[in-house]
Steps between C-alpha positions, in 0.01 A plus 500: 500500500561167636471195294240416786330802444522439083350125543195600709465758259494261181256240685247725509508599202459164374201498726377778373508439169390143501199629701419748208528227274287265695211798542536577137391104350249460790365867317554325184321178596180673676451728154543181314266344716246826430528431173433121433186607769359718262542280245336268675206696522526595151379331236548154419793496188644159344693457203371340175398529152320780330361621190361747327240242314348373832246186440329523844328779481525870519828608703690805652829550430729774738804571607525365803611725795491275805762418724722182453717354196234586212455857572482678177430208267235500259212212723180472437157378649132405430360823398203383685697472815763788490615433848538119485862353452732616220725304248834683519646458084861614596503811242559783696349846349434876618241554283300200312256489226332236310226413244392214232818308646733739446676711801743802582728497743711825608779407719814631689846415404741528824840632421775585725469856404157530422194326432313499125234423379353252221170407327446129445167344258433154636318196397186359592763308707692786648784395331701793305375585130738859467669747749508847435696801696292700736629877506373572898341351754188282435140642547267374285429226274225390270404201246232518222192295509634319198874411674649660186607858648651564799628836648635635847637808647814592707567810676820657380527753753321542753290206691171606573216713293352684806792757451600706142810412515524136276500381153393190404602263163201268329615217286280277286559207350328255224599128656365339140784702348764667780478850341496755813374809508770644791347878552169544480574856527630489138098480366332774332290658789135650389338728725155658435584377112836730459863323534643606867875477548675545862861470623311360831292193409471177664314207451420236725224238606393342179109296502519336161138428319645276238761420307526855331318742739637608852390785771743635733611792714690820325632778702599814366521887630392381870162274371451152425302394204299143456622416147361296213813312368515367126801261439501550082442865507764540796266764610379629787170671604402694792142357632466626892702701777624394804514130422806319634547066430178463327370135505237440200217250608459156316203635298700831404283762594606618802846591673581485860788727592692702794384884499659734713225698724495833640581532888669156504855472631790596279675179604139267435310748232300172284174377491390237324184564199364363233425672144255365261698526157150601326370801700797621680343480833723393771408400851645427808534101629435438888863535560580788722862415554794657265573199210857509381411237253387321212175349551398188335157426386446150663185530291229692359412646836776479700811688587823322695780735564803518741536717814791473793472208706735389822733296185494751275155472319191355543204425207165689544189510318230711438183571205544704232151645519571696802303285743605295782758528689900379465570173624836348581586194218813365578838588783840494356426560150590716198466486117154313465437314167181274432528186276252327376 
């Protein structure tokens, strides 16, 4: 080969190349350019101050999902006006909780190996009151009316609850004096007022009613069990079947929860019902969609819960008597709490 030949060769390669690199930032630029667009039809987001002792009024407080440089911080809005601007706080979260000024925070850890995981109690401030390790990925996460309890749940293996094949780990812990309870899985389970003991329990999802008595989901043998949860006793006892992330209403009487339904799909099996703790009778909300997750009583009539959105999640709401119909609350949202 000539060195003719060798140099025509080598320009256009050059070409070529610089061609593919050109072709690959104008790709870059145009998806960039996709994204600040639907951020720019998203939801208005601006950093600032929050707290979880607001003085102007009843607020919302979410994760926020939307596009731009405050996705996944912990924003909040009027709760009168859930799609009006946010205030961005800077604390970044996958799940949130928070109550009486006091907040949880479960939150990834990058590594160059791996990611873990970490629970963090915060201030009425946000700032950081105690970190705790997380044993699996973060799923849910609750505060008691009171502040003084919080709790949350991690997968371990596993990362959904459609399938069988997943165990969870429920921690609790007493902010007032830092004592944890790390397994809930270690209580004394009652069931139909005998002692029950299985190599295959989990617990997850806990609804606290104060500062001593809890409800959340046990699974055992292929069932899931609502559960009355008593903090002294360390006990356990079976109330209900088929209840999955039970969420206790303000007045305690009544539990809204995920319950898997014949005929649905294997892949989208919930929907979402309410029991009333004093007769036992559940009942379906106007829901008709599958509900992987926690609702939140926004108040003594009203559900708000999270289905998939274009960003990941978006808030709906719907009554817990059954009428009505579901209505869409907020875009771009996860992890409601209501303050004030």
């Amino acid at each position: 080969m000539s060195r003719t030949v060798r140099l025509v060769i080598l320009t256009l390669a050059v070409l070529l190349l610089g061609s593919v690199g050109t072709g690959a930032v104008l790709y870059a630029a145009h998806r960039s350019g996709l994204r600040d667009q639907q951020q720019a039809d998203g939801p208005a987001v601006h950093a600032g101050t929050v707290s979880l002792r607001p003085t102007t009024g009843r607020r919302l407080v979410v994760r926020n999902l939307a596009w731009g440089p405050h996705r996944d911080e912990i924003a909040t809005v009027p709760a009168d006006d859930p799609q009006g601007p946010r205030t961005a706080s800077g604390v970044k979260c996958l799940r949130f909780h928070a109550a009486a000024g006091t907040g949880i925070c479960l939150q990834a850890v990058h590594g160059a190996l791996q990611d873990t995981y970490r629970a963090v109690v915060l201030d009425a401030h946000l700032r950081e009151l105690r970190r705790f390790p997380a044993a699996g990925i973060p799923t849910r996460a609750r505060v008691s009316p009171s502040g003084h309890l919080v709790a949350w749940t991690v997968f371990v293996s596993g990362d959904s609850y459609a399938g069988t094949d997943f165990s969870t780990r429920t921690a609790v812990v007493d902010t007032r004096t830092w004592a944890i309870d790390d397994n809930l899985e270690n209580f004394r389970v009652i069931e139909d007022g005998r002692p029950y003991r299985a190599a295959d329990i989990n617990v997850w999802g806990v609804t606290f009613a104060d500062d001593d008595r809890f409800y959340a989901t046990l699974a055992t043998g292929g069932r899931t069990h609502l559960v009355r949860g008593d903090l002294a006793a360390r006990t356990l006892t079976t109330l209900h079947d088929n209840v999955e992330c039970p969420s206790l209403s303000p007045d305690g009487t009544r539990v809204a929860y995920k319950k898997r339904v014949a005929g649905a799909s294997s892949d989208a099996p919930w929907r979402l019902y309410v029991l009333d703790l004093r007769t036992m009778k559940e009942s379906p909300t106007a829901e008709r969609r599958s509900v992987d997750d926690q609702a939140l009583w926004a108040d003594a009539s009203t559900l708000v819960y999270a289905l998939p959105g274009d960003y990941g999640s978006d808030l709906w709401t719907v009554r817990a008597d059954g009428r009505g119909t579901a209505r869409p609350l907020m875009t771009s949202a996860v992890a409601p709490a209501y303050l004030g």
